[in-house]
C-alpha positions as CSV (number, residue, x, y, z in Angstrom):
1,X,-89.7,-207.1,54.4
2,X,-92.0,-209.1,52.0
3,X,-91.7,-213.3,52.4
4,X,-91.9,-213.3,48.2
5,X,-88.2,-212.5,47.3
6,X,-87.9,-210.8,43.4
7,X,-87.0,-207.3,42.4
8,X,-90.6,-205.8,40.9
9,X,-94.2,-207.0,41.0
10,X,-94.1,-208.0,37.5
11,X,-91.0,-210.1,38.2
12,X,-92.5,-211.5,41.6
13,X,-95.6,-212.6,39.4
14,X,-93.8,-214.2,36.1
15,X,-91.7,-215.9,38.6
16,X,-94.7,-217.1,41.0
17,X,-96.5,-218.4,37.6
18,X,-93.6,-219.7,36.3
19,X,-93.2,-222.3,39.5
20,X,-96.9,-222.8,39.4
21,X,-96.1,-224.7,35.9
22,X,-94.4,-227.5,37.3
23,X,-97.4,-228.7,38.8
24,X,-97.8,-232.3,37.1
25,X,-95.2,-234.6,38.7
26,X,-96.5,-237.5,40.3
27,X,-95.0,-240.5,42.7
28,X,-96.0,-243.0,45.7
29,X,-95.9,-241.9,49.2
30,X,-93.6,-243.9,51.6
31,X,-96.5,-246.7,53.7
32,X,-94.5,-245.3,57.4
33,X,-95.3,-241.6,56.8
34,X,-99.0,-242.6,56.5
35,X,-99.0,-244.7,59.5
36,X,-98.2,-242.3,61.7
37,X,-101.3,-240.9,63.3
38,X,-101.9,-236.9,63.8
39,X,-103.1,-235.8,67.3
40,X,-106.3,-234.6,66.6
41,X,-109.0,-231.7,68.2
42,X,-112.1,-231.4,69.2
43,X,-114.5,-229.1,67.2
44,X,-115.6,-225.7,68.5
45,X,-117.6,-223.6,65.8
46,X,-117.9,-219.6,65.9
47,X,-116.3,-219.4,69.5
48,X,-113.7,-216.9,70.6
49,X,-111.8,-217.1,74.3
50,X,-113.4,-214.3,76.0
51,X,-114.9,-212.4,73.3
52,X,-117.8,-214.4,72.3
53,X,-118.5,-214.1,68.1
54,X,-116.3,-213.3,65.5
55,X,-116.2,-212.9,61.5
56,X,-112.7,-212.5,60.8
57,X,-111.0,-215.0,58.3
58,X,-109.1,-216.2,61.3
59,X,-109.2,-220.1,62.9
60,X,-107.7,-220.9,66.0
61,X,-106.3,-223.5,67.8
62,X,-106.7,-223.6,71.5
63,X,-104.3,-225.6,73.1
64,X,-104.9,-225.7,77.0
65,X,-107.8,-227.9,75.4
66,X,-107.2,-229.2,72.4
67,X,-110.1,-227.2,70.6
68,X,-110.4,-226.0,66.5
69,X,-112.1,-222.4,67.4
70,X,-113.9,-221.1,64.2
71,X,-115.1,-217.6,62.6
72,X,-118.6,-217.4,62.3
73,X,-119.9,-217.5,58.4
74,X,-116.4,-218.4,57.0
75,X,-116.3,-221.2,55.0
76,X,-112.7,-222.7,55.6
77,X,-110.4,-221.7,52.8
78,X,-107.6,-223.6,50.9
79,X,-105.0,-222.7,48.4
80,X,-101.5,-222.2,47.4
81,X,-99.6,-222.3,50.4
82,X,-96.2,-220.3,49.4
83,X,-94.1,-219.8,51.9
84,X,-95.5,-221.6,54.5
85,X,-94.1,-225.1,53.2
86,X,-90.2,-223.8,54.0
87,X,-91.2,-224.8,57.2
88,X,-92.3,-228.6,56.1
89,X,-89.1,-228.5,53.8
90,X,-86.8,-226.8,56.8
91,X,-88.4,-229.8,59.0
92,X,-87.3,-232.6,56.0
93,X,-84.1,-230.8,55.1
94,X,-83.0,-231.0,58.7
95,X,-84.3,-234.6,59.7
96,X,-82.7,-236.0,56.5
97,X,-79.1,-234.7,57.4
98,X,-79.0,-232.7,53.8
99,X,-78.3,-229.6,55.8
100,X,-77.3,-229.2,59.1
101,X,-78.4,-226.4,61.3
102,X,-75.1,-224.0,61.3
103,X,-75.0,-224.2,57.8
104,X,-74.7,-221.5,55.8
105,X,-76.0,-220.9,52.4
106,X,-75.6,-217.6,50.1
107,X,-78.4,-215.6,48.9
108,X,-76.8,-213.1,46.0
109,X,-80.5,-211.9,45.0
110,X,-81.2,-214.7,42.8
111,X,-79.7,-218.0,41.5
112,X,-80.7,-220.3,38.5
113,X,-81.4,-223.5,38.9
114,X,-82.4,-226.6,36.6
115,X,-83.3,-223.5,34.1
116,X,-85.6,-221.3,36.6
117,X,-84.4,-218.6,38.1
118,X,-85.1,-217.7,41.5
119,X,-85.3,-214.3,43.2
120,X,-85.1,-212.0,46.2
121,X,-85.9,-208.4,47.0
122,X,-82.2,-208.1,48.1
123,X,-79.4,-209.9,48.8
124,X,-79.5,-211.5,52.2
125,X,-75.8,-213.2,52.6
126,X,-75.3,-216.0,54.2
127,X,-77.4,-217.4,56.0
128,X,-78.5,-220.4,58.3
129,X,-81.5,-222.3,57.8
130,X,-83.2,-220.9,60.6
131,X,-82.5,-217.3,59.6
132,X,-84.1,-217.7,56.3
133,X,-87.2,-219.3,57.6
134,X,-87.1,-215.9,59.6
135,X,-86.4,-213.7,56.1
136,X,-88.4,-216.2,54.2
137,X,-85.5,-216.1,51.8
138,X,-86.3,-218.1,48.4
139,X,-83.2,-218.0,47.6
140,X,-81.9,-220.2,50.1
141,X,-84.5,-222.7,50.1
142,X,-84.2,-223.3,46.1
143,X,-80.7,-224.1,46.6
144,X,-81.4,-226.6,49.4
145,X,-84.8,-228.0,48.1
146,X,-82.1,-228.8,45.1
147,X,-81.1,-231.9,47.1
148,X,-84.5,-233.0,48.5
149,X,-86.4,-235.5,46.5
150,X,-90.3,-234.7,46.2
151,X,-90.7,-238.0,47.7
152,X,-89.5,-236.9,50.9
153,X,-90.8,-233.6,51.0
154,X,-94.3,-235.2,50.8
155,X,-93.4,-237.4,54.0
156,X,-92.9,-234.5,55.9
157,X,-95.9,-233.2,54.7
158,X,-97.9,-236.0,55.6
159,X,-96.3,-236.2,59.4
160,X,-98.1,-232.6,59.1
161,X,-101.2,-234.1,58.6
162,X,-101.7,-232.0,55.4
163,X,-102.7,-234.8,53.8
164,X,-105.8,-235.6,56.4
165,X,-108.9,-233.5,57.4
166,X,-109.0,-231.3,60.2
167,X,-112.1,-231.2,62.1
168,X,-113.8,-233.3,59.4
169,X,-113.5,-230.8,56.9
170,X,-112.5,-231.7,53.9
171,X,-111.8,-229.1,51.9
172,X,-108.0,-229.5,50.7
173,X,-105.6,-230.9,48.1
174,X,-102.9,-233.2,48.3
175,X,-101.5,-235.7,45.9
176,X,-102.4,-239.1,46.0
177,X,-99.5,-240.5,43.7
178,X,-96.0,-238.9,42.4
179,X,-93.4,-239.3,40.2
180,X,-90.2,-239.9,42.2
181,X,-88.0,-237.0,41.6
182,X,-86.3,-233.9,41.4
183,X,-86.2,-231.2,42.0
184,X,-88.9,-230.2,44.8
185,X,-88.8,-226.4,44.1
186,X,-92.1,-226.0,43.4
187,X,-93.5,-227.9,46.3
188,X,-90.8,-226.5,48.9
189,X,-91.9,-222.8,48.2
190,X,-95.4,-223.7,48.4
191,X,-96.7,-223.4,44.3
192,X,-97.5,-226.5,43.1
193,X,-101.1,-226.8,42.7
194,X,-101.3,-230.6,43.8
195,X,-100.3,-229.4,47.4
196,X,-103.7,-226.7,48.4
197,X,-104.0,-227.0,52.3
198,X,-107.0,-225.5,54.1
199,X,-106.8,-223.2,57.1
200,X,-107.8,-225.4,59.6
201,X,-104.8,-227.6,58.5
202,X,-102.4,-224.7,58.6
203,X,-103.3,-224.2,62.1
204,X,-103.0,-227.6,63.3
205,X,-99.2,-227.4,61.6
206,X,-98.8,-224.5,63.7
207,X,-100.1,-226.1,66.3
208,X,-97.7,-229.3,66.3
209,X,-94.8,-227.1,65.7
210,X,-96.1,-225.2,69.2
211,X,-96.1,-228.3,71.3
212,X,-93.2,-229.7,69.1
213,X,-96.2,-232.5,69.1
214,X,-94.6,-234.9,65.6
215,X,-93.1,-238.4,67.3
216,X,-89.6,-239.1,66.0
217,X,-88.4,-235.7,65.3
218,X,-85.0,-234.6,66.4
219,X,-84.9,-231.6,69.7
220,X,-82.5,-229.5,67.2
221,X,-85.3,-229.3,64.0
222,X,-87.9,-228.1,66.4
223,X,-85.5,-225.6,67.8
224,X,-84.8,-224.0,64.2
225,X,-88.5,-224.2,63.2
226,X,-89.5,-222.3,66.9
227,X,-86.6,-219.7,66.6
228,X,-87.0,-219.2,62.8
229,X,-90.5,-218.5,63.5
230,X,-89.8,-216.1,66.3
231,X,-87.3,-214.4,64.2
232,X,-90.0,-213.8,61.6
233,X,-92.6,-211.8,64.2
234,X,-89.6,-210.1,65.3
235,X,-87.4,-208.8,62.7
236,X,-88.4,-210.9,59.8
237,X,-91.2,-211.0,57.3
238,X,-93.8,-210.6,60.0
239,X,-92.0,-208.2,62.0
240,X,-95.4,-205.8,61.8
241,X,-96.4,-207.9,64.3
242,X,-94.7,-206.0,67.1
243,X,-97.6,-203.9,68.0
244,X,-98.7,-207.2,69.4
245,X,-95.6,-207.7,71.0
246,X,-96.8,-208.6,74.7
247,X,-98.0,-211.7,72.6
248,X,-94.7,-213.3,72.2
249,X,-95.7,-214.4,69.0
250,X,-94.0,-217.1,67.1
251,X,-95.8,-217.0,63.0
252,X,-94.4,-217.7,59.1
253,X,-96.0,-215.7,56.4
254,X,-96.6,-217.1,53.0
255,X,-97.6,-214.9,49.3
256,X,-98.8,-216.4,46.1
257,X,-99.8,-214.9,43.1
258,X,-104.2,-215.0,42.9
259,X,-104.8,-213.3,38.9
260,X,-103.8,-209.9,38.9
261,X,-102.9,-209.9,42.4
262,X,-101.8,-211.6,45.6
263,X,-103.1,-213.9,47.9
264,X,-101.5,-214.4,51.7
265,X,-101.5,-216.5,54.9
266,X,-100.1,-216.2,58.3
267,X,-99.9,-219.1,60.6
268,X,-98.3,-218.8,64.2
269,X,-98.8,-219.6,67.7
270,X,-98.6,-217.5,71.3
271,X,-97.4,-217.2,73.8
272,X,-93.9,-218.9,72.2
273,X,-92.3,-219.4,75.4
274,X,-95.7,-221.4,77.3
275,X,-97.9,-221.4,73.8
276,X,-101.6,-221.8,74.7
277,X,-103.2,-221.0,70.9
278,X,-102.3,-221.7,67.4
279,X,-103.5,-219.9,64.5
280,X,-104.1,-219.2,60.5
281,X,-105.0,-215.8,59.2
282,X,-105.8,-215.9,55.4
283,X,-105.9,-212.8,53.3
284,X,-108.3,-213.6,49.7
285,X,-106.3,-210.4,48.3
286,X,-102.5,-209.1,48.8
287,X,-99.6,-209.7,50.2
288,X,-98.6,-211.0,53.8
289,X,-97.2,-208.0,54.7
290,X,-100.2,-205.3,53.4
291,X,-102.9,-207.7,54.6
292,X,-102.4,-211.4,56.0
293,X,-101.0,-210.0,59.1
294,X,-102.6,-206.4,59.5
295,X,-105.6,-208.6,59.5
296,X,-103.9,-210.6,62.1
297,X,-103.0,-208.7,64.1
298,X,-106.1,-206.5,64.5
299,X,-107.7,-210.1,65.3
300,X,-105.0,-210.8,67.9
301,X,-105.2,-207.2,69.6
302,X,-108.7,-206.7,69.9
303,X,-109.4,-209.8,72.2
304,X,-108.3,-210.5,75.7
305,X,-105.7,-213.8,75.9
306,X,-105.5,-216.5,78.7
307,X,-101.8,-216.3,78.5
308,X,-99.0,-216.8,81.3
């Protein structure tokens, strides 16, 4: 199962592009979302639980003490997010009563809407919010993003804190003023080029969405985002994952088109039921699924865990 929903490679590229053009719309962030600190993390560079060194394009998050935990030689990435943002939208979605948790939404392969077309691999159905966070379906979310102002969306992601640095670095993109607006597509499915977070801030999302750590949100949206992202590594669009099983992993996968080719992240956090580390696996070439989290998971398996 790929977290990029449309019928061919060509198709999943044109229609990847396509979003990418709406970059340019512009508005002013709400004063109460930027108030509202992030918990942040001490710095730890090129240190690995156990294992000493490492080089993978992996960071971590360790959260029995609140550490960043870095890849030795890496400079820390940022891009297109993609999918990952259905989780920032899923979180705004829910907390601003536009959809409600049991409700279901039908994805017939692809739907047209305010003149783009979206698409999926398949058909998935029905489904609730959390199981398309699970099938990463893009199909769903375009229909539900249809009701969510930019505006809001970019609340959320500020309570994220994908709008700050993360251990000082600085390497990221967010808008600093919008156009008030519809629809929020483009920023929703991760492709609009004013929203680049870096990997260190995709952990720390994962991280916060492990210790359900954002004040003010409701117990029900953290129980979507959780089992939505426990129905990925399990029978969703990161369902490779189960050779690491004994992990209890909890991750979302996210694809964007990089020129001729893809680009991929995986964030997540273990174990999901007592989670002790957050982390960001970024792929510079293909798809989630051939290489954000093989890469993972090789990372994951090869190291001993503190995990209960």
């Amino acid at each position: 199962m790929q977290d990029y929903c449309t019928s061919s490679a060509l198709s999943r590229r044109q229609f990847l592009k396509g979003l990418l053009a709406w970059g340019g719309l512009w508005v002013g962030l709400p004063k109460e979302a930027a108030a509202r600190p992030i918990p942040e993390l001490a710095c730890t560079h090129r240190q690995q639980p156990g294992s000493g060194v490492w080089t993978e394009p992996v960071w971590m998050v360790s959260l029995a003490d609140n550490r960043y935990l870095f890849p030795a030689n890496q400079a820390v990435p940022h891009g297109l997010p993609g999918s990952l943002m259905k989780l920032v939208a899923a979180t705004a979605l829910l907390e601003e009563k536009l959809l409600s948790p049991n409700q279901a939404l039908e994805c017939r392969g692809s739907i047209t809407l305010n003149g783009q077309t979206f698409h999926c691999q398949h058909a998935h159905g029905k489904l609730t919010i959390q199981e398309a966070i699970g099938l990463s379906c893009n199909v769903f979310f375009a229909q539900a993003a249809n009701t969510l102002s930019i505006r809001r969306f970019l609340q959320y992601a500020q309570l994220y804190g994908l709008n700050t640095p993360a251990a000082q670095n600085a390497s990221f993109i967010f808008p600093a003023e919008f156009a008030n607006g519809h629809p929020s597509q483009a920023y929703a499915l991760g492709l609009n080029r004013n929203l680049q977070p870096n990997a260190l801030q995709l952990a720390r999302m994962a991280a916060l969405i492990a210790r359900r750590e954002i004040r003010g949100l409701h117990d029900n949206t953290w129980q979507v985002l959780q089992q939505g992202m426990r129905l990925a590594a399990s029978r969703g669009t990161a369902s490779e994952l189960q050779a690491a099983a004994r992990l209890r992993i909890a991750a979302k996968t996210g694809t964007t088109v990089h020129g001729n080719t893809f680009q991929s992240w995986l964030v997540g956090y273990f174990p999901f039921d007592n989670p002790r580390y957050a982390f960001c696996a970024r792929a510079a070439a293909g798809t989630a699924k051939e290489a954000a989290v093989p890469l993972a998971q090789r990372f994951l398996l090869a190291r001993q865990w503190d995990i209960q």
